[in-house]
N, C-alpha and C positions, 0 to 999 in steps of 0.2 A: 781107285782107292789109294794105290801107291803115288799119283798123284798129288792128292791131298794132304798125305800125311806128312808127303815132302816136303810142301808146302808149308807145312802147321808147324815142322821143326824149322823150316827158316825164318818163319818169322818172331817165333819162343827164340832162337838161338838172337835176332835183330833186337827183340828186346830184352834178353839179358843182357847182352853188349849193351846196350842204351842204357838203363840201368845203373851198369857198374861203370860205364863212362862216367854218369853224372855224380856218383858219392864217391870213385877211386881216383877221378886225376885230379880236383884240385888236391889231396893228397900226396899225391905223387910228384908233382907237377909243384910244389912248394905256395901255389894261392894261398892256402887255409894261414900258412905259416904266414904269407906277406901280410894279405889282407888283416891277422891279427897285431903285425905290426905296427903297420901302419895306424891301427888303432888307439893302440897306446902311445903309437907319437903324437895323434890329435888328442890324446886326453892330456899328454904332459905336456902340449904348447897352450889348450884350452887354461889349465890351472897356473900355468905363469902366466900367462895373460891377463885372467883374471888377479893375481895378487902383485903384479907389476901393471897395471893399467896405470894409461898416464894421457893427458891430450897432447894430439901430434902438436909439433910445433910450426910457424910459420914457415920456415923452411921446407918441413916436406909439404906442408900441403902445396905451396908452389912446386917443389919437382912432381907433385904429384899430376897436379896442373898443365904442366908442361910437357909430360908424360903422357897426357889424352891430349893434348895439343895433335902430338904427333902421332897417334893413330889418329884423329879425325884428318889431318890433311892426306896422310898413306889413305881411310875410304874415301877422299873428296870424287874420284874417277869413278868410283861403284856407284852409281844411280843409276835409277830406274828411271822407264819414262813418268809416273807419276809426277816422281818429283822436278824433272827437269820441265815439265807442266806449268808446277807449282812456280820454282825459280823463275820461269819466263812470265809468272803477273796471269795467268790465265786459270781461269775457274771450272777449264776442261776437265772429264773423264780420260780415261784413255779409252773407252769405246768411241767418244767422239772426236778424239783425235784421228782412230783409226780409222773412223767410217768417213773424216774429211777427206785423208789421204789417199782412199779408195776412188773419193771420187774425183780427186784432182787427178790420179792416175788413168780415171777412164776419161776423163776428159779431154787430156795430153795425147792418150793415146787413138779416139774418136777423129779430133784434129790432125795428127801426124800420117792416121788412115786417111784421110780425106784427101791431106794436102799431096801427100805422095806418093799415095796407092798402093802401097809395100806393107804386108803386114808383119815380117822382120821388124824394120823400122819403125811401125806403130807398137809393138810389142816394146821393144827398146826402149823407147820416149817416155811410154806408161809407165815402166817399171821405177826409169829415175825420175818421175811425176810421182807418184806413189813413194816412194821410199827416197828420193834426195831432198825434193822440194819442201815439205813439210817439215822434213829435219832439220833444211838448212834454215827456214824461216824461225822454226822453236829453237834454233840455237842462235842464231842473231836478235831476238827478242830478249830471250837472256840472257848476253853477253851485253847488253844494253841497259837491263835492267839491274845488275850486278855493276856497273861502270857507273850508273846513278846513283846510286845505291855508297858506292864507297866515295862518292863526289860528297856527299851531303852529310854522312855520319859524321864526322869531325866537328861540324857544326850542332847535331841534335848531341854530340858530348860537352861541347863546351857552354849548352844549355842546361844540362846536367850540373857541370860545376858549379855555375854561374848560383842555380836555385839549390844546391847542399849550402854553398859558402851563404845564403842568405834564412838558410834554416829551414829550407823546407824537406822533407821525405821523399827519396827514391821514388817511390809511388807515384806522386806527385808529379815531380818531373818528368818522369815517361808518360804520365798522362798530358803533361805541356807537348810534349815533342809529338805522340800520337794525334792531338788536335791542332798542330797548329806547324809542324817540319813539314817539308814536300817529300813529295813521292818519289820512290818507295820505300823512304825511310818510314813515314807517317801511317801505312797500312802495317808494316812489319813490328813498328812498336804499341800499335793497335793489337792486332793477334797477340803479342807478348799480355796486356792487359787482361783479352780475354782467355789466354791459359793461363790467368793470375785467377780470372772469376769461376775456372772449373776446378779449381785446389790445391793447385803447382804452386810451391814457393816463386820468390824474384828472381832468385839464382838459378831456379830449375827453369823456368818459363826462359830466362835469356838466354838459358844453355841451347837454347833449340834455336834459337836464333842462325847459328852456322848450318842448320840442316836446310832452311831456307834460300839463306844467302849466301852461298859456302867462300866466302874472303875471311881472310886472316883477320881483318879488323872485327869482324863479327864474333870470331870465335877468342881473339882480347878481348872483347868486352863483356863475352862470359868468364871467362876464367877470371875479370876483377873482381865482378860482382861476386863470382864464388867466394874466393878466397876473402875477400869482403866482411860474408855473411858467415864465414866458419872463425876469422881471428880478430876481425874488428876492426880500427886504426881509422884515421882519416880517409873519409871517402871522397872527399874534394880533393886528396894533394893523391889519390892515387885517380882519381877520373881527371885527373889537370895533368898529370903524364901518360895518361894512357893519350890524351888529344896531342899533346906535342908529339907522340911517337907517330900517330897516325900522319899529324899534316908534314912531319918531316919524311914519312914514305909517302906521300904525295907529292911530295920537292922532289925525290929518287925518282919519282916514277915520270914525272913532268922531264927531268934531264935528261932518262934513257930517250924518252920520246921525241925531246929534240937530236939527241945523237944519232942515233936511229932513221931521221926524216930523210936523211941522203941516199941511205940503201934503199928506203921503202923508195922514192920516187924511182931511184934507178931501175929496182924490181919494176915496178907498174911501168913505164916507158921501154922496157925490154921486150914484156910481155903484149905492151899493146901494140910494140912496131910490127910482128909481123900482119896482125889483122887490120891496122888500118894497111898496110903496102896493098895486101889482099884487095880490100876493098875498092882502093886507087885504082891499080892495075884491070879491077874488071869494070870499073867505069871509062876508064881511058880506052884501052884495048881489050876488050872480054875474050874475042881472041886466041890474044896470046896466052892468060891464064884458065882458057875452059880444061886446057888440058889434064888438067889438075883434078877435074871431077868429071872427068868423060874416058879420058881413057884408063885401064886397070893401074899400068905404074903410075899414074900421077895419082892414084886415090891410096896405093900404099906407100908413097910419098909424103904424103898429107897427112895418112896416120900414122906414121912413124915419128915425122917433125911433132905433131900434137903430141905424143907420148912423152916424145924430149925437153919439147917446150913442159909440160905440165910437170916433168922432175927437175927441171932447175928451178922452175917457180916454188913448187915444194922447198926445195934444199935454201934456195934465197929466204925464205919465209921463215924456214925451221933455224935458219943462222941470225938473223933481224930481231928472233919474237923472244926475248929475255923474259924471264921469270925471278922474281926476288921477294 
Protein backbone atom coordinates (compact mmCIF):
# COMPACT_ATOMS: atom_id res chain seq x y z
CA UNK A 1 0.00 0.00 0.00
CA UNK A 2 2.92 2.24 0.93
CA UNK A 3 3.96 1.34 -2.33
CA UNK A 4 1.42 2.63 -4.30
CA UNK A 5 0.82 5.58 -2.85
CA UNK A 6 4.38 6.57 -3.49
CA UNK A 7 3.92 5.90 -6.47
CA UNK A 8 0.55 7.91 -6.94
CA UNK A 9 2.35 10.95 -5.55
CA UNK A 10 5.17 10.67 -8.10
CA UNK A 11 3.41 10.66 -10.64
CA UNK A 12 0.56 13.69 -9.42
CA UNK A 13 3.88 15.49 -8.39
CA UNK A 14 5.41 14.53 -12.75
CA UNK A 15 2.26 16.04 -13.68
CA UNK A 16 2.07 18.98 -11.91
CA UNK A 17 5.43 19.79 -13.07
CA UNK A 18 4.37 18.97 -16.69
CA UNK A 19 1.63 21.17 -16.26
CA UNK A 20 3.24 24.23 -14.95
CA UNK A 21 6.08 23.69 -17.41
CA UNK A 22 3.70 24.03 -20.13
CA UNK A 23 1.63 27.44 -19.09
CA UNK A 24 4.82 28.96 -16.81
CA UNK A 25 8.00 28.91 -19.02
CA UNK A 26 7.08 30.55 -22.05
CA UNK A 27 6.28 33.26 -19.47
CA UNK A 28 9.18 33.06 -17.91
CA UNK A 29 11.21 32.28 -20.40
CA UNK A 30 10.18 35.74 -22.40
CA UNK A 31 8.32 33.38 -25.72
CA UNK A 32 4.96 34.76 -25.11
CA UNK A 33 6.49 38.27 -25.11
CA UNK A 34 8.81 37.34 -28.39
CA UNK A 35 6.44 35.37 -30.22
CA UNK A 36 3.86 38.61 -29.66
CA UNK A 37 6.49 40.52 -31.20
CA UNK A 38 7.25 39.11 -33.74
CA UNK A 39 3.62 39.39 -34.56
CA UNK A 40 3.13 42.70 -34.79
CA UNK A 41 6.29 42.95 -36.79
CA UNK A 42 4.48 40.85 -39.56
CA UNK A 43 1.44 42.83 -39.29
CA UNK A 44 3.39 46.15 -39.71
CA UNK A 45 5.52 44.92 -42.73
CA UNK A 46 2.11 43.07 -44.10
CA UNK A 47 0.34 46.74 -44.20
CA UNK A 48 3.35 48.74 -45.81
CA UNK A 49 3.54 46.14 -48.10
CA UNK A 50 0.38 46.23 -48.82
CA UNK A 51 0.21 50.31 -49.34
CA UNK A 52 3.60 50.58 -50.85
CA UNK A 53 3.31 47.54 -53.25
CA UNK A 54 5.01 48.13 -56.33
CA UNK A 55 6.39 45.58 -59.32
CA UNK A 56 9.95 44.53 -58.82
CA UNK A 57 12.02 45.92 -61.32
CA UNK A 58 14.26 44.41 -63.97
CA UNK A 59 17.00 44.63 -61.85
CA UNK A 60 16.17 42.62 -58.99
CA UNK A 61 14.53 40.19 -60.74
CA UNK A 62 17.83 39.33 -62.36
CA UNK A 63 19.82 39.39 -59.03
CA UNK A 64 17.19 37.55 -58.04
CA UNK A 65 18.05 35.17 -60.90
CA UNK A 66 21.24 35.01 -60.25
CA UNK A 67 20.73 34.36 -56.76
CA UNK A 68 19.07 30.77 -57.50
CA UNK A 69 21.80 30.48 -60.01
CA UNK A 70 23.92 30.03 -57.16
CA UNK A 71 22.24 27.82 -55.06
CA UNK A 72 21.36 25.46 -57.97
CA UNK A 73 25.19 24.98 -58.88
CA UNK A 74 26.17 24.78 -54.54
CA UNK A 75 23.13 21.42 -55.04
CA UNK A 76 24.62 20.39 -58.53
CA UNK A 77 26.81 17.52 -56.24
CA UNK A 78 23.48 16.49 -54.14
CA UNK A 79 21.98 13.84 -56.43
CA UNK A 80 20.43 10.94 -55.88
CA UNK A 81 20.86 7.96 -57.93
CA UNK A 82 17.45 8.46 -59.48
CA UNK A 83 18.50 11.30 -61.11
CA UNK A 84 21.96 10.59 -62.06
CA UNK A 85 19.72 7.58 -63.85
CA UNK A 86 17.83 10.15 -65.37
CA UNK A 87 21.00 12.37 -66.59
CA UNK A 88 22.69 9.19 -68.13
CA UNK A 89 19.41 8.81 -70.92
CA UNK A 90 18.28 5.66 -69.24
CA UNK A 91 14.61 4.76 -68.26
CA UNK A 92 15.96 2.60 -65.35
CA UNK A 93 14.36 2.32 -61.72
CA UNK A 94 16.78 2.09 -59.30
CA UNK A 95 15.61 -1.38 -58.28
CA UNK A 96 16.73 -2.21 -61.58
CA UNK A 97 19.81 -0.59 -61.47
CA UNK A 98 20.37 -2.33 -58.18
CA UNK A 99 19.48 -5.78 -59.07
CA UNK A 100 21.88 -5.25 -62.49
CA UNK A 101 24.64 -4.62 -60.08
CA UNK A 102 23.99 -7.54 -58.08
CA UNK A 103 24.38 -9.51 -60.68
CA UNK A 104 27.42 -8.18 -62.33
CA UNK A 105 28.78 -8.43 -58.82
CA UNK A 106 28.08 -12.17 -58.51
CA UNK A 107 29.13 -12.74 -61.82
CA UNK A 108 32.80 -11.07 -61.28
CA UNK A 109 32.82 -12.78 -58.28
CA UNK A 110 31.74 -16.59 -59.77
CA UNK A 111 34.54 -15.91 -62.30
CA UNK A 112 37.41 -14.54 -60.07
CA UNK A 113 36.28 -18.00 -57.70
CA UNK A 114 36.73 -19.97 -60.57
CA UNK A 115 39.70 -18.62 -62.07
CA UNK A 116 41.70 -18.35 -58.77
CA UNK A 117 40.25 -20.46 -56.35
CA UNK A 118 40.61 -17.86 -53.32
CA UNK A 119 37.39 -16.81 -51.98
CA UNK A 120 39.22 -13.48 -50.45
CA UNK A 121 39.78 -12.49 -53.88
CA UNK A 122 36.51 -13.55 -55.40
CA UNK A 123 34.77 -11.64 -52.60
CA UNK A 124 37.10 -8.48 -53.49
CA UNK A 125 36.32 -8.67 -57.31
CA UNK A 126 32.35 -8.95 -56.61
CA UNK A 127 32.23 -6.17 -54.40
CA UNK A 128 34.04 -3.68 -57.08
CA UNK A 129 31.79 -5.54 -59.78
CA UNK A 130 28.87 -4.72 -57.74
CA UNK A 131 29.52 -1.30 -56.63
CA UNK A 132 32.37 0.28 -59.06
CA UNK A 133 31.40 -1.10 -62.36
CA UNK A 134 27.96 -0.02 -62.75
CA UNK A 135 28.86 3.37 -61.19
CA UNK A 136 31.58 3.82 -63.33
CA UNK A 137 29.61 2.93 -66.47
CA UNK A 138 26.29 5.47 -65.13
CA UNK A 139 28.86 7.90 -64.81
CA UNK A 140 30.60 7.70 -68.17
CA UNK A 141 27.12 7.45 -69.89
CA UNK A 142 26.41 10.73 -68.39
CA UNK A 143 29.44 12.63 -68.67
CA UNK A 144 28.62 11.85 -72.39
CA UNK A 145 25.44 12.76 -72.46
CA UNK A 146 25.82 16.10 -70.80
CA UNK A 147 29.16 16.81 -73.17
CA UNK A 148 26.32 16.12 -76.25
CA UNK A 149 24.10 17.81 -74.77
CA UNK A 150 26.07 21.13 -74.30
CA UNK A 151 27.81 20.43 -78.02
CA UNK A 152 24.42 20.97 -79.65
CA UNK A 153 22.20 23.64 -77.36
CA UNK A 154 23.87 26.71 -78.92
CA UNK A 155 22.54 25.44 -82.14
CA UNK A 156 18.66 24.58 -80.81
CA UNK A 157 19.25 28.56 -79.53
CA UNK A 158 20.15 30.13 -82.42
CA UNK A 159 16.98 28.13 -83.82
CA UNK A 160 15.06 29.92 -81.33
CA UNK A 161 16.34 33.33 -82.47
CA UNK A 162 16.25 32.67 -85.81
CA UNK A 163 12.02 31.64 -85.54
CA UNK A 164 11.21 34.77 -82.60
CA UNK A 165 13.01 37.33 -85.30
CA UNK A 166 10.71 35.76 -87.99
CA UNK A 167 7.51 36.02 -85.64
CA UNK A 168 6.95 33.00 -84.49
CA UNK A 169 6.02 32.03 -80.52
CA UNK A 170 8.43 30.46 -77.96
CA UNK A 171 6.20 27.45 -78.12
CA UNK A 172 6.57 26.99 -81.39
CA UNK A 173 10.17 27.01 -81.66
CA UNK A 174 10.84 24.56 -78.97
CA UNK A 175 8.42 22.41 -80.58
CA UNK A 176 11.02 23.00 -83.97
CA UNK A 177 13.86 22.03 -81.84
CA UNK A 178 12.06 19.09 -80.05
CA UNK A 179 11.12 17.48 -83.60
CA UNK A 180 13.84 18.10 -85.58
CA UNK A 181 17.62 19.12 -82.91
CA UNK A 182 19.63 15.79 -82.11
CA UNK A 183 19.99 13.97 -79.33
CA UNK A 184 19.76 14.78 -76.33
CA UNK A 185 18.81 18.10 -76.99
CA UNK A 186 15.70 16.95 -79.01
CA UNK A 187 14.23 14.31 -76.11
CA UNK A 188 15.13 17.16 -73.20
CA UNK A 189 13.03 19.89 -75.18
CA UNK A 190 10.42 17.08 -75.73
CA UNK A 191 9.84 16.65 -71.91
CA UNK A 192 9.90 20.54 -71.58
CA UNK A 193 6.63 20.39 -74.02
CA UNK A 194 5.09 17.77 -72.21
CA UNK A 195 5.46 19.54 -68.74
CA UNK A 196 3.90 22.46 -70.84
CA UNK A 197 0.81 19.88 -71.52
CA UNK A 198 0.58 18.87 -67.68
CA UNK A 199 0.09 22.75 -66.65
CA UNK A 200 3.60 24.20 -65.96
CA UNK A 201 4.15 27.68 -67.60
CA UNK A 202 7.42 27.98 -70.23
CA UNK A 203 9.39 29.50 -67.72
CA UNK A 204 8.52 26.76 -65.06
CA UNK A 205 8.81 23.75 -67.58
CA UNK A 206 12.56 25.17 -68.66
CA UNK A 207 13.31 25.93 -65.11
CA UNK A 208 13.63 22.15 -64.71
CA UNK A 209 15.64 21.80 -67.40
CA UNK A 210 19.14 22.18 -65.01
CA UNK A 211 17.73 19.33 -62.94
CA UNK A 212 18.03 17.14 -65.91
CA UNK A 213 21.07 18.36 -67.37
CA UNK A 214 22.90 20.11 -64.63
CA UNK A 215 25.41 22.68 -67.17
CA UNK A 216 25.46 26.15 -66.73
CA UNK A 217 24.01 26.53 -70.11
CA UNK A 218 20.82 24.76 -69.13
CA UNK A 219 20.28 26.71 -66.07
CA UNK A 220 20.89 30.40 -68.57
CA UNK A 221 18.40 29.47 -70.45
CA UNK A 222 16.15 29.21 -67.77
CA UNK A 223 16.73 32.22 -65.98
CA UNK A 224 16.08 34.04 -69.83
CA UNK A 225 13.04 32.66 -70.28
CA UNK A 226 12.15 33.61 -66.65
CA UNK A 227 13.08 36.89 -66.54
CA UNK A 228 11.52 37.04 -70.00
CA UNK A 229 8.08 36.01 -68.94
CA UNK A 230 8.11 38.47 -65.71
CA UNK A 231 9.43 42.02 -67.51
CA UNK A 232 9.21 41.41 -71.24
CA UNK A 233 11.83 43.12 -73.72
CA UNK A 234 13.06 41.39 -76.79
CA UNK A 235 13.36 37.89 -76.83
CA UNK A 236 15.45 37.60 -79.92
CA UNK A 237 18.22 40.18 -78.77
CA UNK A 238 18.19 38.44 -75.35
CA UNK A 239 18.15 34.54 -76.97
CA UNK A 240 20.94 36.16 -79.56
CA UNK A 241 23.34 36.74 -76.42
CA UNK A 242 22.44 34.19 -74.52
CA UNK A 243 24.07 31.92 -77.98
CA UNK A 244 27.09 34.06 -78.37
CA UNK A 245 27.83 33.75 -74.52
CA UNK A 246 27.31 29.95 -74.92
CA UNK A 247 29.52 29.44 -78.10
CA UNK A 248 32.19 31.87 -76.73
CA UNK A 249 32.35 29.24 -73.51
CA UNK A 250 32.81 26.64 -76.15
CA UNK A 251 35.78 28.67 -77.61
CA UNK A 252 37.16 28.79 -73.62
CA UNK A 253 36.42 25.40 -73.22
CA UNK A 254 38.00 24.14 -76.74
CA UNK A 255 41.42 26.19 -75.61
CA UNK A 256 41.72 24.89 -72.03
CA UNK A 257 41.44 21.43 -73.94
CA UNK A 258 44.12 22.06 -76.22
CA UNK A 259 46.35 23.62 -73.36
CA UNK A 260 45.60 20.92 -71.37
CA UNK A 261 46.42 18.01 -74.23
CA UNK A 262 50.33 17.99 -73.10
CA UNK A 263 49.76 17.08 -69.41
CA UNK A 264 46.99 14.70 -70.27
CA UNK A 265 49.26 12.73 -72.76
CA UNK A 266 52.17 12.91 -70.42
CA UNK A 267 49.63 11.64 -67.42
CA UNK A 268 48.51 8.58 -69.75
CA UNK A 269 52.22 7.70 -71.00
CA UNK A 270 53.45 7.80 -67.22
CA UNK A 271 50.76 5.80 -66.13
CA UNK A 272 50.92 3.23 -68.90
CA UNK A 273 54.88 2.79 -68.81
CA UNK A 274 54.94 0.88 -65.89
CA UNK A 275 52.35 -1.81 -67.22
CA UNK A 276 53.44 -2.08 -70.52
CA UNK A 277 57.58 -2.65 -68.97
CA UNK A 278 55.43 -5.27 -66.81
CA UNK A 279 54.12 -6.80 -69.46
CA UNK A 280 57.44 -6.77 -71.78
CA UNK A 281 59.56 -7.99 -69.08
CA UNK A 282 57.26 -11.32 -68.51
CA UNK A 283 57.13 -11.96 -72.00
CA UNK A 284 60.91 -11.72 -72.54
CA UNK A 285 62.00 -13.18 -69.25
CA UNK A 286 59.02 -14.24 -66.87
CA UNK A 287 61.68 -15.18 -64.79
CA UNK A 288 63.10 -12.45 -63.71
CA UNK A 289 59.85 -10.55 -63.00
CA UNK A 290 57.67 -13.78 -61.37
CA UNK A 291 59.27 -12.42 -58.37
CA UNK A 292 57.01 -9.75 -58.06
CA UNK A 293 53.91 -12.08 -57.57
CA UNK A 294 55.45 -15.23 -55.91
CA UNK A 295 57.34 -14.07 -53.37
CA UNK A 296 55.77 -11.91 -50.20
CA UNK A 297 58.07 -8.69 -50.70
CA UNK A 298 57.67 -8.51 -54.21
CA UNK A 299 53.65 -8.54 -53.91
CA UNK A 300 54.14 -5.69 -51.06
CA UNK A 301 56.13 -4.11 -53.63
CA UNK A 302 53.61 -4.14 -56.12
CA UNK A 303 51.10 -2.76 -53.75
CA UNK A 304 52.74 -0.03 -52.62
CA UNK A 305 54.10 1.12 -56.16
CA UNK A 306 50.13 0.64 -57.39
CA UNK A 307 49.12 2.87 -54.28
CA UNK A 308 51.71 5.41 -55.53
CA UNK A 309 51.13 5.16 -59.08
CA UNK A 310 47.15 5.64 -58.42
CA UNK A 311 48.02 9.18 -56.29
CA UNK A 312 50.01 10.80 -58.68
CA UNK A 313 47.63 9.80 -61.38
CA UNK A 314 44.86 11.23 -59.08
CA UNK A 315 46.83 14.61 -58.35
CA UNK A 316 48.06 14.82 -62.19
CA UNK A 317 44.20 14.65 -63.10
CA UNK A 318 43.03 16.80 -60.18
CA UNK A 319 45.86 19.57 -61.61
CA UNK A 320 44.88 19.02 -65.59
CA UNK A 321 40.88 18.93 -64.96
CA UNK A 322 39.84 22.81 -65.01
CA UNK A 323 36.48 23.94 -64.19
CA UNK A 324 35.01 27.53 -65.50
Amino acid sequence: MDISMLASAVLAAVAAGGVAYVFLFPRLSGEARADKRRGALAAVEGSGARKGARTPSRREIVAQSLKDLEEREKSRDKLTLEMRIAQAGLSWTKRRFVIVSAAIGLAACLIALVLSERPLVALGLGIVGALGIPRWILAFLRKRRIKGFADEFPNAIDIIVRGVKAGLPLGDCLRIIANEASEPVKSEFRYILEQQTLGLTVSEACSKLFARVPVSEANFFGIVVAVQSKTGGSLADAFGNLSKVLRERKKMKGKIDAMSMEAKASAGIIAALPVVVAILLSITTPQYIAVLWTADTGKMALAASAVWMSLGIFVMRKMINFDF
